[in-house]
C-alpha positions in Angstrom: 2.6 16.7 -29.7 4.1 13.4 -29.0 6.9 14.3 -27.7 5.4 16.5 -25.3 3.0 13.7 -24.3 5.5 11.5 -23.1 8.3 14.1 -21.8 6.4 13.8 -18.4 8.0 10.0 -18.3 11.1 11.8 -18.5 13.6 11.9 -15.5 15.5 14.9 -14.8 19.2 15.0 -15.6 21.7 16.2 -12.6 25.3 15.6 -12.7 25.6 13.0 -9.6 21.9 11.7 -9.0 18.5 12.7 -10.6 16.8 14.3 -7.7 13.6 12.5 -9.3 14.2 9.2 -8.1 14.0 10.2 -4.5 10.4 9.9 -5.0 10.7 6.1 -4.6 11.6 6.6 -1.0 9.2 9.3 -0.6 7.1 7.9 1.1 8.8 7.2 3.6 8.3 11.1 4.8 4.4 10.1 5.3 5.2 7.4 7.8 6.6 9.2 11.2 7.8 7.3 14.4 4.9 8.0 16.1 2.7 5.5 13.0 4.9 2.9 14.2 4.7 3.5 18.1 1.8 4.7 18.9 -1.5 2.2 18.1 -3.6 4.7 16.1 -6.7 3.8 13.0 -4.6 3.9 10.5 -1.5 1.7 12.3 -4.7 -0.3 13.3 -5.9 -0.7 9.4 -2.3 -1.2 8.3 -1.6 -4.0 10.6 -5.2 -5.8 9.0 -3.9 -5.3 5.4 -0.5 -6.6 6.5 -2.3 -9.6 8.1 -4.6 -10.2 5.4 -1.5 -10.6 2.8 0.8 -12.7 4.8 -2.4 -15.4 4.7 -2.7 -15.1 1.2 1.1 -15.0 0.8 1.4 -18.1 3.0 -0.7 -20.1 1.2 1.1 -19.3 -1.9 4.0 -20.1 -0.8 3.2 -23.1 1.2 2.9 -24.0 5.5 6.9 -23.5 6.2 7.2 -19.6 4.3 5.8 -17.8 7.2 9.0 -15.4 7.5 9.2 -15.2 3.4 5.6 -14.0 3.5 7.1 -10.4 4.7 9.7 -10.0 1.6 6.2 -10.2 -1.0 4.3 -8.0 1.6 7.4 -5.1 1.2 7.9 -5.6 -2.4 3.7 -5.1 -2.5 3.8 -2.1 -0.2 6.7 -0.4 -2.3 5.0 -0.7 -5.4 1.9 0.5 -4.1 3.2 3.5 -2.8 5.4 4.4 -5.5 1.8 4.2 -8.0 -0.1 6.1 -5.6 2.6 9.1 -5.3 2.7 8.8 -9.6 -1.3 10.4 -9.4 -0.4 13.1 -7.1 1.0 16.6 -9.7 4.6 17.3 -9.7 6.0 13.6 -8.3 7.8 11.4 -10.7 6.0 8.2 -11.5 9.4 5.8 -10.7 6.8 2.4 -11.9 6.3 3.5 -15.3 10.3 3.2 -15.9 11.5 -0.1 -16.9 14.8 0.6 -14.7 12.8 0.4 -11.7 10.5 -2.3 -12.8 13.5 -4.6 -13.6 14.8 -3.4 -10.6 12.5 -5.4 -8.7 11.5 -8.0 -11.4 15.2 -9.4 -12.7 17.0 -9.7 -9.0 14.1 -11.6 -7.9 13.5 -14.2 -10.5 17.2 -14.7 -10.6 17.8 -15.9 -7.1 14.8 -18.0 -7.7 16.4 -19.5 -10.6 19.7 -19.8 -9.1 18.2 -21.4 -5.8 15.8 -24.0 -7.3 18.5 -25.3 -10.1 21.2 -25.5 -7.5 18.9 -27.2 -4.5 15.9 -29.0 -6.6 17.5 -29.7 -9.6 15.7 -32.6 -10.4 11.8 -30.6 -9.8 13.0 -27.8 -11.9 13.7 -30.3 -14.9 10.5 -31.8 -14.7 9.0 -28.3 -14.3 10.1 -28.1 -18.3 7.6 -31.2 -19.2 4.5 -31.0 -17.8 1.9 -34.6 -17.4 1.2 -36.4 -19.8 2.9 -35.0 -22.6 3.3 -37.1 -25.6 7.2 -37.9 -26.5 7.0 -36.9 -29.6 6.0 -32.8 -28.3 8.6 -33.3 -24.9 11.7 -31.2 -27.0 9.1 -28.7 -28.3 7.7 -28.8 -24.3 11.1 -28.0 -23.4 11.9 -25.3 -25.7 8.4 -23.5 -24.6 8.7 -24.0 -21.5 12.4 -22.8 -21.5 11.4 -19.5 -23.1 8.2 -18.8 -21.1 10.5 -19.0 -18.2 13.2 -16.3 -19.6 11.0 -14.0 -20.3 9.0 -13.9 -17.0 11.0 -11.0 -15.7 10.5 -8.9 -18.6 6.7 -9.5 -18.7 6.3 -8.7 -15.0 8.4 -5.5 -15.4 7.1 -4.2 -18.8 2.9 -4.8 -17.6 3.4 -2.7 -14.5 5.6 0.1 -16.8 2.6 0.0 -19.1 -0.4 0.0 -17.1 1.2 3.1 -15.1 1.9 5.0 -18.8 -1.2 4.3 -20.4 -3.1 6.0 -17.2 -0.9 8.9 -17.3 -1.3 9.2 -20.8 -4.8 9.3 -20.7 -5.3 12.1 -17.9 -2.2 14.1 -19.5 -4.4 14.1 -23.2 -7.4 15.2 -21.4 -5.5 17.5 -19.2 -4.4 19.1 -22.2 -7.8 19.4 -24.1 -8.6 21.5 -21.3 -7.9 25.1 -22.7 -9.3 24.2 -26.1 -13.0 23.2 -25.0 -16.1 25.3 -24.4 -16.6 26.2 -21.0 -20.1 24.5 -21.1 -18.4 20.9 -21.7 -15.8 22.0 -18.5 -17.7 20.3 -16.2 -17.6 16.8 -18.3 -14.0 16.6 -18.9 -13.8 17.3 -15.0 -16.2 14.5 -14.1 -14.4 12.3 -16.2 -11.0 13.5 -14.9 -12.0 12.2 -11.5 -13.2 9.0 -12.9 -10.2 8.2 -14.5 -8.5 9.0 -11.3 -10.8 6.8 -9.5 -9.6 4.1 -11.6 -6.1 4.6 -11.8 -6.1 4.4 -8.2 -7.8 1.1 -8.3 -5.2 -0.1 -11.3 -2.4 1.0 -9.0 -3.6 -1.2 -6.2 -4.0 -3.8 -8.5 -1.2 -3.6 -10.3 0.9 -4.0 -7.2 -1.0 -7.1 -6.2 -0.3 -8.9 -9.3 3.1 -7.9 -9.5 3.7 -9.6 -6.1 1.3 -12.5 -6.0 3.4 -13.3 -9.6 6.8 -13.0 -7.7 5.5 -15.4 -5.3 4.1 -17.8 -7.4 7.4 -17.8 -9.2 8.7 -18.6 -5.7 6.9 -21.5 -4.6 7.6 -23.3 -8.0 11.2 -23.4 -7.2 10.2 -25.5 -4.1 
């Protein structure tokens, strides 16, 4: 049962490229040249959200970040896309595989790394004690602080992988209690199907928020 359950994570095998991971550039077939050419409700609605998250972005990041703004808002849109093509049936769910979540997680927080210790040496070493520590806890500080940082990639990459699988996980069970039900209780495990869909639709949304309001944040302390 188990293995069944979780053999709809699995990626196809092929002997050059998995066909399956095309899906993360999938949706790229919704979006035709006329979405970006011609000014339309949905081009109209797009450019909002666009504008609403280079604000947000901006003041993350700080006043002089108005181009960096657009790197967040793609990483956002990618990730959003990517969960929202994992609900439809028969489309690989690429976010709830920690290759592509440390895809996008490790690169990032490297260059971030890389940048601030090379360019604002001095701010990143005081990063590692925060005020008004007492002397006697500053190595402990450092240590803590040393290790929360390490592990920021992993934690970004492995709560998007898991709030995509526990979802699927969840409709797949119920999906599969279908046949073995009364037909009278039919109707409940579809209302609740749509439900869950309801909210894995909002978790995708939010997952890919969080995911790139952490990159950002990650961003600006390098600054």
């Amino acid at each position: 049962m188990m293995t069944n359950l979780f053999s709809s994570f699995d990626p196809s095998t092929s002997l050059f490229f998995p066909m399956n991971w095309l899906s993360t550039i999938l949706f790229l077939i919704f979006l035709p040249l006329s979405f970006w050419l011609i000014p339309t409700r949905s081009t109209t609605l797009a450019n909002k959200v666009t504008m609403t998250l280079h604000k947000e972005f901006k003041t993350l990041l700080g006043p002089g970040a108005n181009g960096s703004t657009f790197i967040f808002i793609t990483l956002f849109s990618l990730i959003l896309y990517n969960n929202f093509l994992g609900l439809f049936p028969y489309i690989f769910t690429s976010t709830s595989h920690l290759v592509m979540t440390l895809t996008l997680a490790l690169p990032l927080w490297l260059s971030f790394m890389i940048f601030g210790w090379i360019n604002n040496t001095i701010h990143m070493l005081a990063h590692l004690v925060p005020q008004g520590t007492p002397p006697v806890l500053m190595p402990f500080m450092v240590c803590i602080e040393t290790i929360s940082n390490i592990i920021r990639p992993g934690t970004l990459a492995v709560r998007l992988a898991a709030n995509m699988i526990a979802g699927h996980l969840l409709m797949t069970l119920l999906g599969n209690t279908g046949p073995s039900i009364p037909s009278s209780l039919m109707f409940l495990l579809l209302f609740t199907q749509i439900l869950l869909l309801i909210l894995e639709s909002a978790v995708a949304i939010i997952q890919s928020y969080v995911f790139a309001v952490l990159s950002s944040l990650y961003s600006s302390e390098v600054n």
